[in-house]
C-alpha positions in Angstrom: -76.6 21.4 -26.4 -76.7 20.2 -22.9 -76.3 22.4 -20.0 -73.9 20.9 -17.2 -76.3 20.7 -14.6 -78.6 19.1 -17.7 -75.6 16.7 -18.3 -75.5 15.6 -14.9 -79.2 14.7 -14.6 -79.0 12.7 -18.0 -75.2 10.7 -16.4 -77.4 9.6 -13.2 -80.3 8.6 -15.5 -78.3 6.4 -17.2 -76.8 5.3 -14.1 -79.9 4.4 -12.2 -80.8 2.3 -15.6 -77.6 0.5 -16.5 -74.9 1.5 -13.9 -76.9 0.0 -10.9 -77.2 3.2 -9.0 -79.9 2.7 -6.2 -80.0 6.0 -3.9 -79.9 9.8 -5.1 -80.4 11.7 -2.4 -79.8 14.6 -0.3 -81.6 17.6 1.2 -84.1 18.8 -1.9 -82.6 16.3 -4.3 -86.1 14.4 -4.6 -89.3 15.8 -6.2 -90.5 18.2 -6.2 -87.2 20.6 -6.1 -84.8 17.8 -7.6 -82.2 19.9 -6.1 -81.4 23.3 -5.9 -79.4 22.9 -9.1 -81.4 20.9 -10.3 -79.6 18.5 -11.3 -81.8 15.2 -9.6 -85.4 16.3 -11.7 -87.3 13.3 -12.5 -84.9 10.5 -11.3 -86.9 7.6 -9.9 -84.3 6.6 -7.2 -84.0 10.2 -5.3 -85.4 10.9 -2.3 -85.6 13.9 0.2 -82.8 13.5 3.0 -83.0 15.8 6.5 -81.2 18.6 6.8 -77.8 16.7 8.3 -74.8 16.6 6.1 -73.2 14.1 8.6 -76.2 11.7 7.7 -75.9 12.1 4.4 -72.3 10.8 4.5 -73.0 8.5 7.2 -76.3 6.8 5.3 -74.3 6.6 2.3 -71.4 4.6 3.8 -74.1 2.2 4.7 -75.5 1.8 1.7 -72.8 0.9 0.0 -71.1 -1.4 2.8 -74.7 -3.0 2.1 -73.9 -3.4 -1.2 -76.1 -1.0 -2.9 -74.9 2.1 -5.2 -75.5 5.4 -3.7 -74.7 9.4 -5.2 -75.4 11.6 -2.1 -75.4 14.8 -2.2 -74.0 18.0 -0.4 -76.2 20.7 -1.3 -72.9 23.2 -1.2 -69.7 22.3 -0.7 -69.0 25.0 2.8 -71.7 22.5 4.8 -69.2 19.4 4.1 -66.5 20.4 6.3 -68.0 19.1 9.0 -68.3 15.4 7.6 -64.4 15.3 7.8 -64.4 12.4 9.9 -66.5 10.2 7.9 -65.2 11.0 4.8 -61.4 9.8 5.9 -63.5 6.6 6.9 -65.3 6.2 3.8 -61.7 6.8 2.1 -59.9 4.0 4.4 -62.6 1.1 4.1 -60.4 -0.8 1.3 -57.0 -0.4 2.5 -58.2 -1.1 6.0 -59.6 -4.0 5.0 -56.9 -5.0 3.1 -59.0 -5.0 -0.3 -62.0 -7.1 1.6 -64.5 -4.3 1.8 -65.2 -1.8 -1.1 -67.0 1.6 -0.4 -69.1 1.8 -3.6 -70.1 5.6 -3.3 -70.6 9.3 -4.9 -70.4 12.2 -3.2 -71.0 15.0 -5.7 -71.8 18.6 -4.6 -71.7 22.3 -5.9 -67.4 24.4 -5.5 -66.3 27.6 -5.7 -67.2 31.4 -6.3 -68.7 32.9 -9.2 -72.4 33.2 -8.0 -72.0 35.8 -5.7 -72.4 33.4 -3.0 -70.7 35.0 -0.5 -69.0 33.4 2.8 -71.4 30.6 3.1 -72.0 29.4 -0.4 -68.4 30.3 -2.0 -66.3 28.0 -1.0 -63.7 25.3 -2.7 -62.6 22.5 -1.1 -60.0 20.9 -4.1 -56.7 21.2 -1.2 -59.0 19.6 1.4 -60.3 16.7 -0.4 -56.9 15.7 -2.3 -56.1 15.5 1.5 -58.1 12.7 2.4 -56.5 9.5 1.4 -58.5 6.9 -0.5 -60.7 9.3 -2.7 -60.8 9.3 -6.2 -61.5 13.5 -6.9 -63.2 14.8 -10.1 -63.4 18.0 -11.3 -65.4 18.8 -14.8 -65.4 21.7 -16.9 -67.6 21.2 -19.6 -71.1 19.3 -19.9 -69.6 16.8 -21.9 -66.6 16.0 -18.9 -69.3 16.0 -16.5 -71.5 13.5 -18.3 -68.6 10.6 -18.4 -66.8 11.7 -15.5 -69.8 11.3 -13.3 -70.4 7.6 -15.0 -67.0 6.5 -14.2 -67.2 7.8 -11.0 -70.3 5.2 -10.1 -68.5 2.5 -11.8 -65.5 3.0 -9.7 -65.6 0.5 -6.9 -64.5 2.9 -4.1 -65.4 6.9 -3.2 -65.1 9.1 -5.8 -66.0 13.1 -5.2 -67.7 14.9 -8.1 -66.8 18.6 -7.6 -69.4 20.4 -9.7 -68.2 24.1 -10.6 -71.5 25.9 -9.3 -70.9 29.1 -11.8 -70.7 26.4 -14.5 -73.6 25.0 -14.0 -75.6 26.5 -16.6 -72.9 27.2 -19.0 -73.5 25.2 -22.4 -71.5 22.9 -24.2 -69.0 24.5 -26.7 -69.8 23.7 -30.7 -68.2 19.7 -31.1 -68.6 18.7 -27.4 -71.8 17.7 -27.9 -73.0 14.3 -25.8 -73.6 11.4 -28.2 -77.5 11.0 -28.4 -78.9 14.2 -27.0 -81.0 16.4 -29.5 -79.2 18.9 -31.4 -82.0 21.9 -30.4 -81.6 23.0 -27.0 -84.9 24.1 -26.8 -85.6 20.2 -27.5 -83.7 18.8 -24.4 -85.2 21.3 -22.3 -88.8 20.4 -22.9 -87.6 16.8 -22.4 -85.8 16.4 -19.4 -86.6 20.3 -17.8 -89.6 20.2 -15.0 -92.3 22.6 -16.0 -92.8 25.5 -13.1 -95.4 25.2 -10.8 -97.6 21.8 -10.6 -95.2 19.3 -11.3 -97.3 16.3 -9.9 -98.2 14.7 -13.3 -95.1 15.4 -15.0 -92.2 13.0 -16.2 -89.3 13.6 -18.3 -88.1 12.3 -21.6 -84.9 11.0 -21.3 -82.9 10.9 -24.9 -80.6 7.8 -25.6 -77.5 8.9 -24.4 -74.8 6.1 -24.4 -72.6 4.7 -21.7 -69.9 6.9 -22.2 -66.7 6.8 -19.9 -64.3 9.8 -19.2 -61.5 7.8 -17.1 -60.8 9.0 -13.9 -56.9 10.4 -13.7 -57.1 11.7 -17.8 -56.5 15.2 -18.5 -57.0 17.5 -21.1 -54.9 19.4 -23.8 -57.5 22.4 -24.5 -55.4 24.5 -26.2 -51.5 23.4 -27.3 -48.5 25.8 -27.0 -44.7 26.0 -26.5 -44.3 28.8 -24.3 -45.9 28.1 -20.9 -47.9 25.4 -19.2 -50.8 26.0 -17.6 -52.4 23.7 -15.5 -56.0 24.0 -13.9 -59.3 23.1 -13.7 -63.3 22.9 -13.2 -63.9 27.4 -13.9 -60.8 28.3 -14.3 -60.2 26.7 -17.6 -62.3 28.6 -19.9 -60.9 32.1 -18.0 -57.2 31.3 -18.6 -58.3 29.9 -22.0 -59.5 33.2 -22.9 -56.4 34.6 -21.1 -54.5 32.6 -23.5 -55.9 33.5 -26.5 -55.5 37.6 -25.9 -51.4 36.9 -25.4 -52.1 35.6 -28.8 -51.2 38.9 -30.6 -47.8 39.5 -28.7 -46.6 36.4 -30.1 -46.9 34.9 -26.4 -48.4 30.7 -27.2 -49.7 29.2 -23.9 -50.9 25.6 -23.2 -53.8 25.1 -20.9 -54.7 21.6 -19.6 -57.6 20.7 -17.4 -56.6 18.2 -14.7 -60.2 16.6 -15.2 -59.4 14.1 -11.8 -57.3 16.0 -9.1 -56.4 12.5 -7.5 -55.1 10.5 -9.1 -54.0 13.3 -11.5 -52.7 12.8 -15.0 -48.4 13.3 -14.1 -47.4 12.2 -17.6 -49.3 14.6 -19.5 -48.0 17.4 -17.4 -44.7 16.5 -17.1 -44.4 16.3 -21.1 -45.8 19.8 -21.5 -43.8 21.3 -18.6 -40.2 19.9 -20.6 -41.5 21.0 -23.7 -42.5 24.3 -22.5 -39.8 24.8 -19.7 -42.1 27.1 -17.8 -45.5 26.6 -15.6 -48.4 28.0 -13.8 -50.8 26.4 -11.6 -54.2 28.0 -11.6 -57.2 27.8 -9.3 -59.7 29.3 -6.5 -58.8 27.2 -3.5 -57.0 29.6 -0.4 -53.1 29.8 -1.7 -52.1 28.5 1.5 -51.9 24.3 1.6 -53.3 24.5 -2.0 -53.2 21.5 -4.3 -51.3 23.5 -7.4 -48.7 23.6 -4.5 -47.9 20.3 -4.8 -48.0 20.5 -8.6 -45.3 23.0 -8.0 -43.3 20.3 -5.4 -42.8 17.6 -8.1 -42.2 19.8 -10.8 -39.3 21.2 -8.8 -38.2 17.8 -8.2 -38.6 16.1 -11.3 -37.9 19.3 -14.3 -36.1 21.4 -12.4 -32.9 21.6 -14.5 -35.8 22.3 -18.0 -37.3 25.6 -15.9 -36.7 28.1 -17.5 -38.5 30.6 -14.8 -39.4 29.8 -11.7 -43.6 27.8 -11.4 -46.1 30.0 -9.9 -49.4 29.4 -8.4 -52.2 31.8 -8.8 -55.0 31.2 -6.8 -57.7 32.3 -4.1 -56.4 35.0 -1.5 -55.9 33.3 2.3 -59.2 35.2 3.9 -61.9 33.6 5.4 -64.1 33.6 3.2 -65.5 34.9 0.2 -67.4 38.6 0.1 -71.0 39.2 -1.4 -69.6 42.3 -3.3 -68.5 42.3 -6.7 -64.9 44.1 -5.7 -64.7 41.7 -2.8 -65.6 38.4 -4.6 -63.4 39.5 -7.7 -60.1 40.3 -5.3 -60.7 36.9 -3.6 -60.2 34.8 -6.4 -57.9 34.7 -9.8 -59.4 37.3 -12.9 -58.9 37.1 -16.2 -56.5 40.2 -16.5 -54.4 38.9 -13.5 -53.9 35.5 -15.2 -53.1 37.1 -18.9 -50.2 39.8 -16.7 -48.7 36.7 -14.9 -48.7 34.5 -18.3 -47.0 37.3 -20.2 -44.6 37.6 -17.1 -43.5 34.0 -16.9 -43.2 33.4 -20.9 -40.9 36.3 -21.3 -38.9 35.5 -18.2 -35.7 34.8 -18.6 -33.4 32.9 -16.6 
């Protein structure tokens, strides 16, 4: 079973082979590193970049206004704050151009806390990038999301942003979510596609026949059905509330969790069903509370259920400091724990109006 940084890898592999992708690249994304994460080992298209997140962007709006098919990548998502500017240009070239020029590109790089990070290497950036108009977002949760999201996101014509859950990286795919065509022994894939420590020089990988295999962009997912609250989050959070779900199993309390999958364009319908079936949500993830995305989750339930609500939506999410601490107390308080989730679950399906 594939690893999500493992799942990745094998996506842009099949991308540089069939999709048409020409450019991996970024700072230590080319051999013999292939990323910090790993996640660009033995691809033949990736290449070193400097140490300038603002040429990164910039080179791959070039590229693909030249017509090739680039994936750059931000080695964490706290240094791309100060590509703002190009980003919002990147996100305008279609509509600007009234449909004439496409903007063919990936920009996928490492969100959130859960690695002890700290204030540099902790940050998310979900409310910032739903900000900037003309971006397709993506965030996975599993290997097997990653795989196809990431290969619809270099089909799409126009940028897409892969968030990848750093503290997910190395988390394994679950029992069924299995991608098609890699070996069953993950001991198997390792040897295959995994570079060897040390001398790397003569080595190349093994790539296993995985298919072309599409997640669409804007599709959520049901992970666990109930009828007394909706939950609504993505990329880490899903497996913690999942698990928060399951211990409110016992009092008889039956949440529904979903995983947005794509943040923009996000999947309305499915949450809209489940928030008049259930009559009661909660919007779950790290991002600072303030200007946060579930906030506008919140908005157009409010607007479009409100006489269904049985209790009144809540957002749990990161706390509105600066950034994130290197302590275990500190990163824990910053962003939303298991036992908070289950308390505020249990509070909002008993509620009554």
């Amino acid at each position: 079973m594939a690893t999500m940084v493992q799942a990745i890898r094998m996506a842009l592999h099949v991308g540089e082979e069939r999709l048409g992708v020409t450019d991996v690249f970024g700072e230590d994304v080319g051999p013999p590193l292939g990323g910090v994460f790993t996640a660009t080992q033995g691809l033949k298209t990736a290449w070193n970049s400097p140490l300038d997140e603002r040429g990164i962007i910039g080179t791959a709006i070039g590229l693909a206004l030249a017509g090739q098919c680039p994936v750059a990548e931000i080695q964490f998502v706290d240094y791309v704050f100060n590509t703002i500017d190009l980003l919002k240009l990147a996100g305008g070239m279609s509509w600007s151009s009234n449909g004439d020029w496409n903007c063919p590109l990936v920009v996928m790089t490492p969100v959130g806390s859960g690695i002890h990070g700290s204030i540099y290497h902790s940050h998310s950036f979900d409310g910032m990038a739903t900000h900037i108009p003309g971006w397709k977002i993506v965030m996975p949760s599993t290997p097997r999301d990653a795989y196809g999201l990431m290969l619809s996101a270099i089909k799409d014509p126009n940028p897409v942003m892969f968030l990848a859950p750093k503290a997910l990286l190395r988390a394994k795919a679950a029992p069924g979510e299995e991608i098609p065509g890699e070996p069953a022994d993950e001991r198997q894939l390792s040897k295959m596609i995994d570079a060897p420590l040390g001398d790397r020089s003569q080595w190349t990988p093994q790539w296993p026949d995985t298919p072309d295999m599409f997640i669409p962009i804007g599709e959520a997912r049901t992970v666990r059905k109930g009828r007394d609250l909706t939950v609504v989050t993505y990329g880490r959070m899903v497996a913690v509330c999942t698990k928060a779900a399951e211990e409110l199993v016992s009092e008889g309390v039956d949440v529904e969790v979903i995983d947005l999958r794509t943040l923009w364009p996000y999947d309305w319908k499915t949450l809209k069903e489940s928030i008049e079936r259930t009559s009661r949500l909660l919007v779950v993830n790290e991002d600072t509370e303030v200007t946060n995305f579930g906030e506008h989750i919140i908005r157009r339930t409010v607007e479009e259920c409100f006489y269904v609500l049985s209790s009144p939506p809540k957002l749990l999410a990161g706390a509105a400091v600066p950034g994130i601490g290197l302590a275990d107390n500190l990163e824990h308080a910053s962003v939303p724990q298991r036992a908070g989730i289950a308390k505020t679950m249990r509070e909002l399906a008993q509620h009554q109006p």
